[in-house]
C-alpha positions in Angstrom: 0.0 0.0 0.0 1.2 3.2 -1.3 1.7 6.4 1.0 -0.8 8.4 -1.1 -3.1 5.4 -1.3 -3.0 5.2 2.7 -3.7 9.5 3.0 -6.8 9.0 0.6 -8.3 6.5 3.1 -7.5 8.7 5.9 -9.2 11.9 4.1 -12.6 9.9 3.4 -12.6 8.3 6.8 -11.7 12.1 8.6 -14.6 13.8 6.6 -17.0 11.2 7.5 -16.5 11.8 11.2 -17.2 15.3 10.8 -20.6 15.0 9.3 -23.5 16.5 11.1 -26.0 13.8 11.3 -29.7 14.6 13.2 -32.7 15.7 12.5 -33.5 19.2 10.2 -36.6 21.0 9.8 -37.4 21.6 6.2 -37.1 25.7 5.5 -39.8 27.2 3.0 -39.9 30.4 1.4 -42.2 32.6 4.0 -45.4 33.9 2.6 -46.2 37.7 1.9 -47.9 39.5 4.2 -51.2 39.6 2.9 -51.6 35.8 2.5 -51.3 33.0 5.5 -49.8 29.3 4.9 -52.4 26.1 4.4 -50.3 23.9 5.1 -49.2 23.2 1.2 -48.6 26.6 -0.2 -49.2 30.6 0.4 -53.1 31.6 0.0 -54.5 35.2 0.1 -56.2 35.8 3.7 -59.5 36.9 1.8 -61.7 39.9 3.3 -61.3 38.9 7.0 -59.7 42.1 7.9 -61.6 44.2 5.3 -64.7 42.8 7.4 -63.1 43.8 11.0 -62.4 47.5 9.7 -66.1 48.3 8.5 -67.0 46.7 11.5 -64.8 49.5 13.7 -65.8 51.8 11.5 -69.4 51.1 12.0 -69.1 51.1 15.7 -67.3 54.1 15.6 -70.6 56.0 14.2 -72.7 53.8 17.0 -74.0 51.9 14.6 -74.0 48.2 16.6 -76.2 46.4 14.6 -74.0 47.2 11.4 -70.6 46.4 13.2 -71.8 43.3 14.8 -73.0 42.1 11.2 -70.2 43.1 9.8 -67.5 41.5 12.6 -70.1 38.4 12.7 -68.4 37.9 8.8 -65.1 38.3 9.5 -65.1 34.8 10.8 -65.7 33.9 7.2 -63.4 35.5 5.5 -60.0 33.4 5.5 -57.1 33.9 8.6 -56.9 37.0 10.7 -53.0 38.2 11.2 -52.5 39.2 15.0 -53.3 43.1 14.8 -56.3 42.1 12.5 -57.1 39.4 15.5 -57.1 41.7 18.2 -59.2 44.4 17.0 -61.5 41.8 16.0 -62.0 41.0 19.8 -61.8 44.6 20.7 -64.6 46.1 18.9 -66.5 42.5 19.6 -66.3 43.5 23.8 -67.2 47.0 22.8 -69.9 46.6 20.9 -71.7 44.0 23.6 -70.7 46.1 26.1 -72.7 49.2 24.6 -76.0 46.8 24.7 -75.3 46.1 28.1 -74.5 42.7 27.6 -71.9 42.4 30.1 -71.3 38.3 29.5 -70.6 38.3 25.9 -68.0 42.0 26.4 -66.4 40.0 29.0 -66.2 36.7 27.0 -64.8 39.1 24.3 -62.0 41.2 26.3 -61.4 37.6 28.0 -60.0 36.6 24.4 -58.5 40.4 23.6 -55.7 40.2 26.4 -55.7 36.3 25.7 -54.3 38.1 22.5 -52.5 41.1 23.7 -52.0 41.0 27.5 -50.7 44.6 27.3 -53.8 46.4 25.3 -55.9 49.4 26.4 -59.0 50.9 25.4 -59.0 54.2 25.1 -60.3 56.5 27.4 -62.6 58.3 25.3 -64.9 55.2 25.2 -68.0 55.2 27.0 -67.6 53.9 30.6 -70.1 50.6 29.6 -66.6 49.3 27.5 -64.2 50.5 29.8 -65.9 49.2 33.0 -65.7 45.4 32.0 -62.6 45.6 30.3 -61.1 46.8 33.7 -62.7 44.0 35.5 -61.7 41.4 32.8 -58.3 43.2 33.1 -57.7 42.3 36.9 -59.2 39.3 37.0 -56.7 38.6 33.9 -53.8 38.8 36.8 -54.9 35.7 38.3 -55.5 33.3 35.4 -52.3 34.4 33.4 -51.7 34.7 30.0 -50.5 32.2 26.8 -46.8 32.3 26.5 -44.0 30.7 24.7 -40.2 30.7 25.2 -37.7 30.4 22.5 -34.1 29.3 23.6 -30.8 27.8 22.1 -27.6 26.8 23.0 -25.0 29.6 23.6 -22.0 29.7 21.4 -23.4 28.4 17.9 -20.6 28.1 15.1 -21.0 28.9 11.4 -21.3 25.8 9.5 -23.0 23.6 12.3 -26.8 23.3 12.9 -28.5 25.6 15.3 -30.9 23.8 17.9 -34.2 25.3 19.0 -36.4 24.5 21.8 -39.8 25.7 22.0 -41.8 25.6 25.3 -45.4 26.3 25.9 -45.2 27.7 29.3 -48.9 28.7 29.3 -52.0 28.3 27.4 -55.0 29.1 28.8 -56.8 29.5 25.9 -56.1 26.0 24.7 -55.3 27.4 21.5 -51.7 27.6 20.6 -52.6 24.5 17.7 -48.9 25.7 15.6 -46.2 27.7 15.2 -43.9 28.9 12.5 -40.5 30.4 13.4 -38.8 32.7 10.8 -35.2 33.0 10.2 -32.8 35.2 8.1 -29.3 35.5 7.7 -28.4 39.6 9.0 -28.1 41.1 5.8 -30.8 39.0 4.3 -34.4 40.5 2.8 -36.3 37.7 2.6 -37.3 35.0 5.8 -37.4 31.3 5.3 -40.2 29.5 7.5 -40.6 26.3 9.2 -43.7 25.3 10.8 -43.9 23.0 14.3 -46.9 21.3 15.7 -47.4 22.6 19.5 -50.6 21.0 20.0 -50.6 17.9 22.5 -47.2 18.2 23.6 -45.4 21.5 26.0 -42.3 21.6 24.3 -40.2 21.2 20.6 -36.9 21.0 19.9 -36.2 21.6 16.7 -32.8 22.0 14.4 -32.6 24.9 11.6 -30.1 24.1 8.9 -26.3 25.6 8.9 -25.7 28.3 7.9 -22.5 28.4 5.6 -20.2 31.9 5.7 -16.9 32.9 5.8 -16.9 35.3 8.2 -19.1 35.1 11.9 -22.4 36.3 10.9 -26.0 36.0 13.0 -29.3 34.6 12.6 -32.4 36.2 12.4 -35.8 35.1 13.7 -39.0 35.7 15.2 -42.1 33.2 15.7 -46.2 33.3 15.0 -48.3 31.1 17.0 -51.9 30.4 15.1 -55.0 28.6 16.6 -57.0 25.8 14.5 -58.7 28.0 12.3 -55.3 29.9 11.0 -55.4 33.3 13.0 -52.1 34.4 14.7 -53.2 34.5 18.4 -49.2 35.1 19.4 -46.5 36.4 18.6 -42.2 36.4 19.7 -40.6 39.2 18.3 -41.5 40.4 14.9 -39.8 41.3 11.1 -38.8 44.9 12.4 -37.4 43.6 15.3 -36.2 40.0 15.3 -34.2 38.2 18.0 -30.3 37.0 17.1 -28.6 34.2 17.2 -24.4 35.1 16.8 -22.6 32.3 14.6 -19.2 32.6 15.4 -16.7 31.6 12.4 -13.8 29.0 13.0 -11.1 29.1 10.1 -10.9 25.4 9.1 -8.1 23.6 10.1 -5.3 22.2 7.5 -5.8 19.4 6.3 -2.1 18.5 7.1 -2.8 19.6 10.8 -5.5 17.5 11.7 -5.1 14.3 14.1 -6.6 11.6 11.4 -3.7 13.1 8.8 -1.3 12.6 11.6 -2.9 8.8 12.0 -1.9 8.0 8.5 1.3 9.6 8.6 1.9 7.2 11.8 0.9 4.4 10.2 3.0 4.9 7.0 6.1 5.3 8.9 5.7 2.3 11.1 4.8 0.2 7.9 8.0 1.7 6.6 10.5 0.8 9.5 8.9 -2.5 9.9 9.4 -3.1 5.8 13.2 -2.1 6.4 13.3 -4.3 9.4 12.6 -7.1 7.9 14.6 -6.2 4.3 17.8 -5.4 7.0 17.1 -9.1 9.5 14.7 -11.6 7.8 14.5 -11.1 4.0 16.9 -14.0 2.1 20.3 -12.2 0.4 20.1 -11.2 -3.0 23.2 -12.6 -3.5 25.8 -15.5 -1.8 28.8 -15.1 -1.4 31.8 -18.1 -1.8 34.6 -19.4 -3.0 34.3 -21.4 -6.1 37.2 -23.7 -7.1 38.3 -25.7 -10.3 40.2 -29.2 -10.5 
């Protein structure tokens, strides 16, 4: 076996070690933002949000019977994104509440800071609205709110995957059915999505794809959580302001440096002193020597 012969095997066996094996979750393009994912492919969200906004503006000119029809058919028209979501349960607790039905506004505002645990109404609404909302609002401190937390590993390297784990730490609501987490390269325009199942189960681990550089770069991303029907009911971060994830960058080593390189050098070197071993103490002469003689 020839020197170069024994370095070949050592290269195929060294990069074969070095190969990430595991799980990866599959990256899609993301969908724009006026269309929501099926499941297969990006779909329009339809008039959903349309509907919502006559509704506000309806109630707006105290016209409940309007708004209610027209928030009523919002829950026909395709996916509500989260801002679209919210007001929908906004003007839904304002409008019952200005028919004094106090169950229904509750029910409604129950669902709003289910939604968006930090909202306020304004002030210049009539007291009906603000009263329950107040009273859904501090019986809100008891019950808690959804939440989700996002972590990884510190000290991710360019090239590797990067590990996610995704916790439900509360869900009330019983309706954080999926998630999608975005993620970018810094630098990037576009987000790639991938899209976890949260239902039945309080955490995910997950493991996004390496990124390849030659420099350290970081990772973008921010997460939606959407109940069975679609709508976005959380969210973690957003586009404008995304979490990070620093990849730091590790020049590759020579190959002539590495410890399986090293191996094979070992190896040829002892085959070689053993070879001249046995030429020098074992192997029979090439030649005899004698003294011939003649009569």
């Amino acid at each position: 076996m020839t020197m170069r012969w024994l370095v070949a095997v050592a290269v195929l066996a060294g990069c074969h070690g070095e190969m990430n094996h595991g799980t990866l979750i599959a990256l899609r393009a993301a969908c724009a933002d006026t269309e929501y994912w099926d499941g297969t492919a990006c779909k329009p969200r339809g008039d959903a949000a349309a509907k919502v906004a006559a509704g506000k503006q309806a109630l707006a000119k105290l016209d409940v019977d309007a708004a209610k029809l027209a928030l009523d058919a919002a829950d026909h028209g395709g996916p509500l994104d989260h801002d679209a979501n919210v007001t929908l349960w906004e003007q839904r607790g304002i409008a019952a509440a200005y028919v004094n039905d106090e169950r229904t506004a509750s029910a409604a505002f129950d669902m709003l800071l289910a939604l968006d645990p930090s909202h306020f109404l304004s002030y210049t609404l009539s007291p009906k609205a603000t009263f329950v909302f107040e009273k859904v609002r501090n019986d809100l401190r008891v019950r808690g709110v959804p939440a989700l937390d996002v972590t990884w590993p510190h000290g991710q390297r360019v090239g590797d995957p990067v590990p996610i784990d995704l916790e439900v730490i509360a869900d009330p609501k019983q309706f954080l059915r999926r998630a999608t987490v975005f993620v970018r390269t810094r630098g990037e325009t576009g987000w790639r999505a991938a899209d976890i199942a949260l239902a039945g189960a309080a955490d995910r681990h997950v493991v996004l794809p390496a990124v390849e550089a030659g420099k350290p770069v970081s990772l973008e991303l921010y997460l939606r959580a959407y109940d069975d029907r679609g709508n976005e009911v959380l969210t973690w971060a957003d586009a404008s302001r995304p979490r990070e994830i620093p990849l730091r960058y590790d020049p590759p080593t020579p190959w002539y440096k590495r410890a399986w390189f090293y191996a094979a050098v070992g190896s040829v070197v002892a085959a070689s002193v053993g070879l001249t071993v046995y030429e020098l103490t074992i192997a029979p002469p090439s030649t005899v020597s004698g003294n011939v003689s003649v009569r």
